[in-house]
C-alpha positions as CSV (number, residue, x, y, z in Angstrom):
1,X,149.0,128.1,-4.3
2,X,149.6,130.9,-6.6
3,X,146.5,132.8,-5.0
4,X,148.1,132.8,-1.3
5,X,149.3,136.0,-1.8
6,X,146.2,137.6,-2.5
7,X,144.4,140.3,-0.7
8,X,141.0,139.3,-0.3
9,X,140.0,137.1,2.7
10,X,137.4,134.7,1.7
11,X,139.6,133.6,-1.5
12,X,142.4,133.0,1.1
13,X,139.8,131.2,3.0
14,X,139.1,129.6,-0.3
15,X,142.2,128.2,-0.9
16,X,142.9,127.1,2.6
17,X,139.9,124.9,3.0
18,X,141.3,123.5,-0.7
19,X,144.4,122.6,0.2
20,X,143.1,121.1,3.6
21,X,141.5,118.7,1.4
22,X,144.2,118.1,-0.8
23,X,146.7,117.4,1.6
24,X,149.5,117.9,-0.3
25,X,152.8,118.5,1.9
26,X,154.4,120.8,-0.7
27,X,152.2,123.5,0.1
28,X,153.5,123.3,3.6
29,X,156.2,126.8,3.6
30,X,154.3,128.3,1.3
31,X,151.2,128.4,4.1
32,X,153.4,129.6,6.9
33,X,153.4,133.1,6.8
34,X,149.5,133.1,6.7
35,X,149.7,132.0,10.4
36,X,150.8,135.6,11.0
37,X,147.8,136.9,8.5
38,X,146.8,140.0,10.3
39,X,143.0,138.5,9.9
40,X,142.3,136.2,12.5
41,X,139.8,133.5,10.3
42,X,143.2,133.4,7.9
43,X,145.1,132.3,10.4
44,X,143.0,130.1,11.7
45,X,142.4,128.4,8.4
46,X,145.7,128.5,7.7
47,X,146.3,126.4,11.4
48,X,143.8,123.6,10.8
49,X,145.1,123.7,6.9
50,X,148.7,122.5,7.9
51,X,146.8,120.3,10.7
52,X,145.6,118.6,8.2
53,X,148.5,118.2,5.8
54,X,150.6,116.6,8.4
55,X,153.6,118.0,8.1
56,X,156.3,117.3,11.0
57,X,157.5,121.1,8.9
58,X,154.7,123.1,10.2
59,X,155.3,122.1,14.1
60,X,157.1,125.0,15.6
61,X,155.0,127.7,13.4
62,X,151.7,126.1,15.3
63,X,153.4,125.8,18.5
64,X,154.2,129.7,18.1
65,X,150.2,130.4,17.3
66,X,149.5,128.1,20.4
67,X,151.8,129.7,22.6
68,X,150.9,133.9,21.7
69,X,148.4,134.7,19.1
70,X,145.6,136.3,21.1
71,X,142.6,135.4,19.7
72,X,140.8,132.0,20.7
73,X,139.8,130.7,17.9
74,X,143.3,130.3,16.5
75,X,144.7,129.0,19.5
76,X,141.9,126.2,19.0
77,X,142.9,125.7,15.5
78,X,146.8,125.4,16.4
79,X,145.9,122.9,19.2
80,X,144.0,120.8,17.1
81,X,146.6,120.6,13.9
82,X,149.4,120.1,16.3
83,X,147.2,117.0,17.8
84,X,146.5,115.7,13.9
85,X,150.5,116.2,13.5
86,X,150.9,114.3,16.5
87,X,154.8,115.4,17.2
88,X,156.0,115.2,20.2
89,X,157.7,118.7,20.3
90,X,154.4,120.4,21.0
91,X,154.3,117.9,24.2
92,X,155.0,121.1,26.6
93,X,153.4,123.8,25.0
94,X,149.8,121.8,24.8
95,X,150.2,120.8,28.7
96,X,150.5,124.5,29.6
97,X,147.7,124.8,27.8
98,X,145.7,122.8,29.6
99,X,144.9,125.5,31.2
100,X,144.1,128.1,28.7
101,X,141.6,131.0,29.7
102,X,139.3,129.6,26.7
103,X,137.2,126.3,27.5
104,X,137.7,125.3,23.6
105,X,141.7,125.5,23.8
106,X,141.9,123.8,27.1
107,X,139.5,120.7,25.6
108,X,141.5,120.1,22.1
109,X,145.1,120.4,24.1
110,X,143.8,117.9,26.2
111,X,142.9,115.7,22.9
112,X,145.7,116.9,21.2
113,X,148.2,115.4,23.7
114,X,146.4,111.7,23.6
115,X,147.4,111.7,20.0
116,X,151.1,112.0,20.3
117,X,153.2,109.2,20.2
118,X,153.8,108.0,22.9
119,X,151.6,109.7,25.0
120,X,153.4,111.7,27.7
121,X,151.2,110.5,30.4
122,X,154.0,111.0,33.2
123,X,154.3,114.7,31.8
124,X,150.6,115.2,31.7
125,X,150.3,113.5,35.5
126,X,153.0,116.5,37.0
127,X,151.2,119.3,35.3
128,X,147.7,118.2,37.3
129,X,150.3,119.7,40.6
130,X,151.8,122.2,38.5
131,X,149.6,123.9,37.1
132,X,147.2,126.6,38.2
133,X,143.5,127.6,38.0
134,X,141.4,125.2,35.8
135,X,144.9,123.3,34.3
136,X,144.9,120.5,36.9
137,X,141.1,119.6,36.5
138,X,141.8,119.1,32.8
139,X,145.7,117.6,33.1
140,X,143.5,115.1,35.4
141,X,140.7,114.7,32.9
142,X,143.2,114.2,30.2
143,X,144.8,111.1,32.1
144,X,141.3,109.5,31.6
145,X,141.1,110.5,28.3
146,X,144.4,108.3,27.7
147,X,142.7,104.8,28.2
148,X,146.0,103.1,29.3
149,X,146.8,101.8,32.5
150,X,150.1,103.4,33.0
151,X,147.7,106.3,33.9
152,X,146.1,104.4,37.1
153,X,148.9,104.9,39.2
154,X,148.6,108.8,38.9
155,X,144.6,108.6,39.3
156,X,145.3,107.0,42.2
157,X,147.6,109.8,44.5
158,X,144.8,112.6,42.9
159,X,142.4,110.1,44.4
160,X,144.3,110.6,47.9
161,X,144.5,114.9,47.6
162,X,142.9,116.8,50.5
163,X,141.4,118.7,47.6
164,X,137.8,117.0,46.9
165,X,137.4,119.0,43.9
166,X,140.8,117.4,42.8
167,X,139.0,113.8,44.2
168,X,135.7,114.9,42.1
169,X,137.8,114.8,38.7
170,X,139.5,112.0,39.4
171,X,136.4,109.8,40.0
172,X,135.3,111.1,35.9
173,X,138.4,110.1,35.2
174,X,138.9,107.0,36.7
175,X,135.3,106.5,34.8
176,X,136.7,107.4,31.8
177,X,139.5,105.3,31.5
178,X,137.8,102.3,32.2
179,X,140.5,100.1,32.9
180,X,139.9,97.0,35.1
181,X,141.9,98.5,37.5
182,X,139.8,101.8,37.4
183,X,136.5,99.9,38.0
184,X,137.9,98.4,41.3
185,X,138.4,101.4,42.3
186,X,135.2,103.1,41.7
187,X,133.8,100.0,42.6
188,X,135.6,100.0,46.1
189,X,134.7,103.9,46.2
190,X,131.4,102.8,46.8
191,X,131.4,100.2,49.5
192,X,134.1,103.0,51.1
193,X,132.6,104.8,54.5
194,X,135.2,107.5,54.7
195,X,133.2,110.9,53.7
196,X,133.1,112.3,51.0
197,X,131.9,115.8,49.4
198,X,128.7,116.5,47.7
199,X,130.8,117.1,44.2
200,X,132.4,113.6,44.8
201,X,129.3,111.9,45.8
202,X,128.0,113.6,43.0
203,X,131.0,112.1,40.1
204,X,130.6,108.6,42.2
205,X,127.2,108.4,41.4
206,X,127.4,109.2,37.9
207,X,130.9,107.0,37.2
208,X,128.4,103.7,38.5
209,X,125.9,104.4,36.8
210,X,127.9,104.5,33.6
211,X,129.3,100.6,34.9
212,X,126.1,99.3,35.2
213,X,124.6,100.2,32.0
214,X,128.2,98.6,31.0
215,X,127.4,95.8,32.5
C-alpha cells in the first residue's frame, strides 16, 4: 500500500495485481482514488482489484467508472468487479448497460447481473422493452443466462413480439435456460406451422440440436 502513491505505472500495476491476490479488504479506500488514475490500465487494474476484494465499500466508486469513464476497457473491468461484489445497488446501472456501445461491457453486465442476489430477473425482463439498440437482445439473452424459471414467463411474451429478431433471441434464450418448461417450448416451436423468419428458423434449429445431443 505504501507504493500507491507512486508515479510510475507498471509498479502501480504491480501492486494492484498484488493486492488482487491478496484480497485484503483494508486496502479498499486506499485504492479508490486510482479509479480516477488519469492512466487508463491503472484504472482498470485498480477496478478488477476492488472486484476482487469484495468490498460492499467499493460499490458506488465502480458504479461511477461504469456509468462515465470513457474508455472500454475500464468499463469492462467495473462491470466485472461489481458482478464479483455481487451488490444489488449496481442492479440499474448494469441493466443500462446492457446496452453499452462495446460488445465486452454489454457481455460482463449481462454476467454481472446473474450474480446478484437475488437476481433482478423482473428488472432485467422491462429493460428488454426499454431499452434501445443492441440492449434488448442482450437484457433477453441475460434472462437465459439466469437458469431459473421465474424467467419463462418473460421468455414467453418476447416469444409473442412482432419483432422476429426479438423472437430469434428468445429461442437462444429459451435454449439457454434449459428449464423443463423452456424445452416444451422449443419443443412445441418445432411441431408449430405458423411462419417463421430465416433468423428464427435459424436459432430453432440450433436450440434442438443442442436438446438432442442432451438427450
Amino acid at each position: 500500500m505504501s507504493y500507491l502513491g507512486s508515479d510510475r505505472q507498471y509498479v502501480l500495476l504491480n501492486v494492484g495485481r498484488c493486492l488482487g491476490q491478496i484480497k485484503d479488504t483494508s486496502s479498499t479506500m486506499a485504492c479508490l482514488p486510482l479509479l480516477r488514475h488519469e492512466k487508463y490500465p491503472v484504472r482498470s487494474q485498480f477496478a478488477s482489484t476492488l472486484g476482487k476484494n469484495e468490498d460492499p465499500r467499493a460499490v458506488e466508486d465502480l458504479m461511477a467508472v461504469l456509468d462515465a469513464d470513457p474508455v472500454d476497457d475500464v468499463r469492462k473491468s467495473a462491470a466485472v468487479a461489481l458482478g464479483r461484489i455481487a451488490d444489488s445497488r449496481a442492479t440499474a446501472i448494469l441493466i443500462i448497460h446492457l446496452a453499452d456501445p462495446y460488445f465486452g461491457v454489454r457481455k460482463t453486465a449481462s454476467h454481472a447481473l446473474v450474480q446478484l442476489t437475488p437476481v433482478p430477473i423482473a428488472d432485467i425482463a422491462r429493460a428488454a422493452d426499454t431499452l434501445s439498440g443492441l440492449g434488448p437482445g442482450m437484457a433477453i439473452e441475460t434472462l437465459g443466462q439466469t437458469k431459473d424459471e421465474k424467467a419463462e414467463q418473460y421468455l414467453l411474451k418476447f416469444l409473442a413480439s412482432s419483432n422476429p429478431r426479438i423472437r430469434g433471441y428468445t429461442i437462444d434464450a429459451l435454449a439457454a435456460l434449459d428449464t423443463e418448461g423452456a424445452k416444451r417450448t422449443l419443443r412445441a416451436l418445432e411441431e408449430s406451422t405458423v411462419p417463421r423468419s430465416l433468423f428464427e428458423r435459424a436459432r430453432l434449429r440450433a436450440a434442438l440440436s443442442r436438446l438432442m445431443e442432451e438427450e
